[in-house]
C-alpha positions as CSV (number, residue, x, y, z in Angstrom):
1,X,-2.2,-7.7,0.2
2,X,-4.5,-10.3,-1.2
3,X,-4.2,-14.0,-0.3
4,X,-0.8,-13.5,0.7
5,X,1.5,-15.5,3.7
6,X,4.8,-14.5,5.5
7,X,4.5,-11.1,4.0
8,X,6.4,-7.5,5.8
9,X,5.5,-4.6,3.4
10,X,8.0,-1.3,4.8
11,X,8.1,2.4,3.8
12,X,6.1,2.9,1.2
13,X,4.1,6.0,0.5
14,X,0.7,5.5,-1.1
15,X,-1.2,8.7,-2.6
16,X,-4.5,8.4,-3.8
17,X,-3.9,5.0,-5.4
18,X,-7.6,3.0,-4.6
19,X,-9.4,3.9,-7.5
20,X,-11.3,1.1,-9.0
21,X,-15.1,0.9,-8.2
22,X,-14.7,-2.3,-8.0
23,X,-12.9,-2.3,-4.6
24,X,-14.9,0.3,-2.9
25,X,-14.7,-1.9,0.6
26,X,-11.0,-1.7,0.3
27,X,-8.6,1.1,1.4
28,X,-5.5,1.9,0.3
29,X,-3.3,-0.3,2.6
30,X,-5.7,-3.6,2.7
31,X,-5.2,-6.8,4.1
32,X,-7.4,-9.7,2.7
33,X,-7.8,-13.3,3.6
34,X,-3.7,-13.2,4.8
35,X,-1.9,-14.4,7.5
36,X,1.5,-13.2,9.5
37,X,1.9,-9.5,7.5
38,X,3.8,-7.0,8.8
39,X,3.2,-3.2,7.4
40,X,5.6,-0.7,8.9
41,X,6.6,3.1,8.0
42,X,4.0,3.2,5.4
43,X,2.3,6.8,4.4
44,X,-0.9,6.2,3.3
45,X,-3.2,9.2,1.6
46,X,-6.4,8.3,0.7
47,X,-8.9,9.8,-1.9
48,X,-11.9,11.3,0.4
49,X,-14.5,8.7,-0.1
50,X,-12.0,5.8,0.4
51,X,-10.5,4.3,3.8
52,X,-6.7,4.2,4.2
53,X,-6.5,0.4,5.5
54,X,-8.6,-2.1,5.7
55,X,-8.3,-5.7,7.3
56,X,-10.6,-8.6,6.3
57,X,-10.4,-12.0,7.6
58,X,-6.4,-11.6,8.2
59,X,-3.7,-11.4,10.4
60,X,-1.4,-8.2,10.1
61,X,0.8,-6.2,12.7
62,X,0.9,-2.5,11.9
63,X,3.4,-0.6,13.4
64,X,4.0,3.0,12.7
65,X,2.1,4.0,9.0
66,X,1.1,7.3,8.8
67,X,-2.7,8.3,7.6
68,X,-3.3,12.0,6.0
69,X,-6.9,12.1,7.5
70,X,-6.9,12.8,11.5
71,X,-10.0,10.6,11.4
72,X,-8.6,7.6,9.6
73,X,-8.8,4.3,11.6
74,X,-5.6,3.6,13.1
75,X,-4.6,0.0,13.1
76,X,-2.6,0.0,15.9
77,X,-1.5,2.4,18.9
78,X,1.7,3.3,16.9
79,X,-0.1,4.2,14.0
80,X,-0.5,8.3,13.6
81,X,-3.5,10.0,11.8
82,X,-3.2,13.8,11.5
83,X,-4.9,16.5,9.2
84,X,-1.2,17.9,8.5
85,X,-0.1,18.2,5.0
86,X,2.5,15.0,4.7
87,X,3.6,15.9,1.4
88,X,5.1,18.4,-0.7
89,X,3.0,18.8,-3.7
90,X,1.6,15.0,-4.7
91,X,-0.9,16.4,-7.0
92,X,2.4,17.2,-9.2
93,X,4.2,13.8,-8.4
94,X,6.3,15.4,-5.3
95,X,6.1,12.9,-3.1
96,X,9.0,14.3,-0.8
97,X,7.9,15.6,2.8
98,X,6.7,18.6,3.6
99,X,8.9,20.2,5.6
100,X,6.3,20.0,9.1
101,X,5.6,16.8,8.2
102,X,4.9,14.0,11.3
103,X,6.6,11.8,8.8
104,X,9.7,12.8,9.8
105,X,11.9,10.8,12.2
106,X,9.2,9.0,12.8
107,X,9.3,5.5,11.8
108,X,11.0,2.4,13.2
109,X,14.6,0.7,12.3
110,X,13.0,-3.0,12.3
111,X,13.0,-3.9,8.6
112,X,13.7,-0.4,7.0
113,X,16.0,-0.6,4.0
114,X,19.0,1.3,4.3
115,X,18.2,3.4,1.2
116,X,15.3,5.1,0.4
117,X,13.4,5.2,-3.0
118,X,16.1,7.7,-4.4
119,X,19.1,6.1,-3.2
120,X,19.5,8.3,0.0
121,X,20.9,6.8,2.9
122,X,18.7,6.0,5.9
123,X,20.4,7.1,9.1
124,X,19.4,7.1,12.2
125,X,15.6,6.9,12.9
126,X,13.8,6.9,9.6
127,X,11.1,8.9,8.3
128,X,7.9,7.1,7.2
129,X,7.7,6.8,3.8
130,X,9.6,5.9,0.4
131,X,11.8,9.0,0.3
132,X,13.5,10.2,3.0
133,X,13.7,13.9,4.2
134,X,16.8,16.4,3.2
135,X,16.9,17.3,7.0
Protein backbone atom coordinates (compact mmCIF):
# COMPACT_ATOMS: atom_id res chain seq x y z
CA UNK A 1 0.00 0.00 0.00
CA UNK A 2 1.53 3.17 -1.27
CA UNK A 3 0.02 6.59 -0.64
CA UNK A 4 -3.12 5.12 0.19
CA UNK A 5 -6.23 6.34 2.91
CA UNK A 6 -9.16 4.46 4.49
CA UNK A 7 -7.78 1.33 3.13
CA UNK A 8 -8.62 -2.68 4.97
CA UNK A 9 -6.75 -5.20 2.79
CA UNK A 10 -8.27 -9.10 4.11
CA UNK A 11 -7.13 -12.65 3.29
CA UNK A 12 -4.91 -12.59 0.83
CA UNK A 13 -2.05 -14.94 0.44
CA UNK A 14 1.25 -13.45 -0.85
CA UNK A 15 4.09 -15.99 -2.05
CA UNK A 16 7.31 -14.77 -3.06
CA UNK A 17 5.86 -11.71 -4.79
CA UNK A 18 8.67 -8.72 -3.79
CA UNK A 19 10.93 -9.06 -6.55
CA UNK A 20 12.01 -5.89 -7.96
CA UNK A 21 15.49 -4.54 -6.95
CA UNK A 22 14.19 -1.62 -6.91
CA UNK A 23 12.20 -2.06 -3.68
CA UNK A 24 14.65 -3.89 -1.63
CA UNK A 25 13.55 -1.83 1.68
CA UNK A 26 10.07 -3.07 1.08
CA UNK A 27 8.54 -6.42 2.13
CA UNK A 28 5.89 -8.17 0.90
CA UNK A 29 3.02 -6.70 2.85
CA UNK A 30 4.32 -2.82 2.97
CA UNK A 31 2.69 0.12 4.15
CA UNK A 32 4.07 3.45 2.90
CA UNK A 33 3.33 7.04 3.57
CA UNK A 34 -0.67 5.78 4.48
CA UNK A 35 -2.92 6.44 6.96
CA UNK A 36 -6.08 4.34 8.76
CA UNK A 37 -5.14 0.66 6.90
CA UNK A 38 -6.30 -2.26 8.17
CA UNK A 39 -4.47 -5.76 6.96
CA UNK A 40 -6.20 -8.84 8.45
CA UNK A 41 -5.93 -12.76 7.61
CA UNK A 42 -3.22 -12.15 5.24
CA UNK A 43 -0.41 -15.06 4.56
CA UNK A 44 2.56 -13.64 3.71
CA UNK A 45 5.80 -15.84 2.28
CA UNK A 46 8.61 -14.06 1.57
CA UNK A 47 11.67 -14.72 -0.72
CA UNK A 48 14.73 -15.22 1.91
CA UNK A 49 16.56 -12.00 1.47
CA UNK A 50 13.23 -10.01 1.68
CA UNK A 51 11.07 -8.95 4.82
CA UNK A 52 7.44 -9.96 4.90
CA UNK A 53 5.98 -6.36 6.04
CA UNK A 54 7.24 -3.33 6.30
CA UNK A 55 5.73 0.09 7.67
CA UNK A 56 7.13 3.50 6.73
CA UNK A 57 5.84 6.71 7.82
CA UNK A 58 2.07 5.09 8.17
CA UNK A 59 -0.65 4.13 10.14
CA UNK A 60 -1.86 0.47 9.76
CA UNK A 61 -3.58 -2.04 12.32
CA UNK A 62 -2.54 -5.65 11.68
CA UNK A 63 -4.43 -8.20 13.05
CA UNK A 64 -3.87 -11.80 12.53
CA UNK A 65 -1.50 -12.26 9.02
CA UNK A 66 0.48 -15.17 9.02
CA UNK A 67 4.49 -14.94 8.17
CA UNK A 68 6.25 -18.34 6.81
CA UNK A 69 9.66 -17.36 8.60
CA UNK A 70 9.53 -17.94 12.59
CA UNK A 71 11.83 -14.93 12.68
CA UNK A 72 9.76 -12.52 10.59
CA UNK A 73 8.79 -9.21 12.47
CA UNK A 74 5.36 -9.53 13.70
CA UNK A 75 3.39 -6.33 13.46
CA UNK A 76 1.15 -6.91 16.08
CA UNK A 77 0.59 -9.46 19.08
CA UNK A 78 -1.98 -11.29 16.88
CA UNK A 79 0.21 -11.67 14.12
CA UNK A 80 1.88 -15.51 13.96
CA UNK A 81 5.42 -16.25 12.52
CA UNK A 82 6.23 -19.98 12.33
CA UNK A 83 8.91 -22.12 10.31
CA UNK A 84 5.87 -24.58 9.46
CA UNK A 85 5.13 -25.22 5.88
CA UNK A 86 1.77 -22.95 5.19
CA UNK A 87 1.29 -24.29 1.82
CA UNK A 88 0.85 -27.13 -0.24
CA UNK A 89 3.15 -26.92 -3.01
CA UNK A 90 3.51 -22.88 -4.08
CA UNK A 91 6.49 -23.49 -6.09
CA UNK A 92 3.77 -25.34 -8.50
CA UNK A 93 0.99 -22.59 -8.05
CA UNK A 94 -0.80 -24.73 -5.09
CA UNK A 95 -1.51 -22.21 -2.97
CA UNK A 96 -4.08 -24.35 -0.86
CA UNK A 97 -3.02 -25.23 2.91
CA UNK A 98 -1.00 -27.69 3.90
CA UNK A 99 -2.83 -29.79 5.83
CA UNK A 100 -0.71 -28.83 9.53
CA UNK A 101 -0.95 -25.60 8.53
CA UNK A 102 -1.34 -22.65 11.55
CA UNK A 103 -3.45 -21.10 8.80
CA UNK A 104 -6.18 -22.90 9.60
CA UNK A 105 -9.02 -21.60 11.73
CA UNK A 106 -7.12 -19.07 12.46
CA UNK A 107 -8.07 -15.79 11.28
CA UNK A 108 -10.78 -13.36 12.38
CA UNK A 109 -14.59 -12.78 11.14
CA UNK A 110 -14.22 -8.77 11.12
CA UNK A 111 -14.10 -7.99 7.36
CA UNK A 112 -13.59 -11.55 5.90
CA UNK A 113 -15.61 -12.20 2.66
CA UNK A 114 -17.95 -14.85 2.83
CA UNK A 115 -16.25 -16.65 -0.06
CA UNK A 116 -12.93 -17.48 -0.59
CA UNK A 117 -10.78 -17.04 -3.77
CA UNK A 118 -12.48 -20.25 -5.24
CA UNK A 119 -15.96 -19.59 -4.45
CA UNK A 120 -15.89 -21.75 -1.15
CA UNK A 121 -17.95 -20.64 1.56
CA UNK A 122 -16.35 -19.18 4.65
CA UNK A 123 -18.00 -20.67 7.84
CA UNK A 124 -17.31 -20.35 10.95
CA UNK A 125 -13.85 -18.97 11.92
CA UNK A 126 -11.78 -18.57 8.84
CA UNK A 127 -8.57 -19.62 7.85
CA UNK A 128 -5.89 -17.02 6.92
CA UNK A 129 -5.49 -16.70 3.47
CA UNK A 130 -7.24 -16.51 -0.04
CA UNK A 131 -8.42 -20.15 -0.18
CA UNK A 132 -9.95 -21.70 2.45
CA UNK A 133 -9.14 -25.34 3.77
CA UNK A 134 -11.25 -28.58 2.64
CA UNK A 135 -11.41 -29.43 6.44
Amino acid sequence: MLRGDKVTIVNNTLYHNLVSPAMDDDGELSVVFSADITLRNNLVVALANRAESVVIDSTAVFDRNLYGRASAKKQSNTDIATDTPLLRDPDKQDFRLATDSPAVNSGSTASAPTDDLTGRARVGTPDIGAIESTG
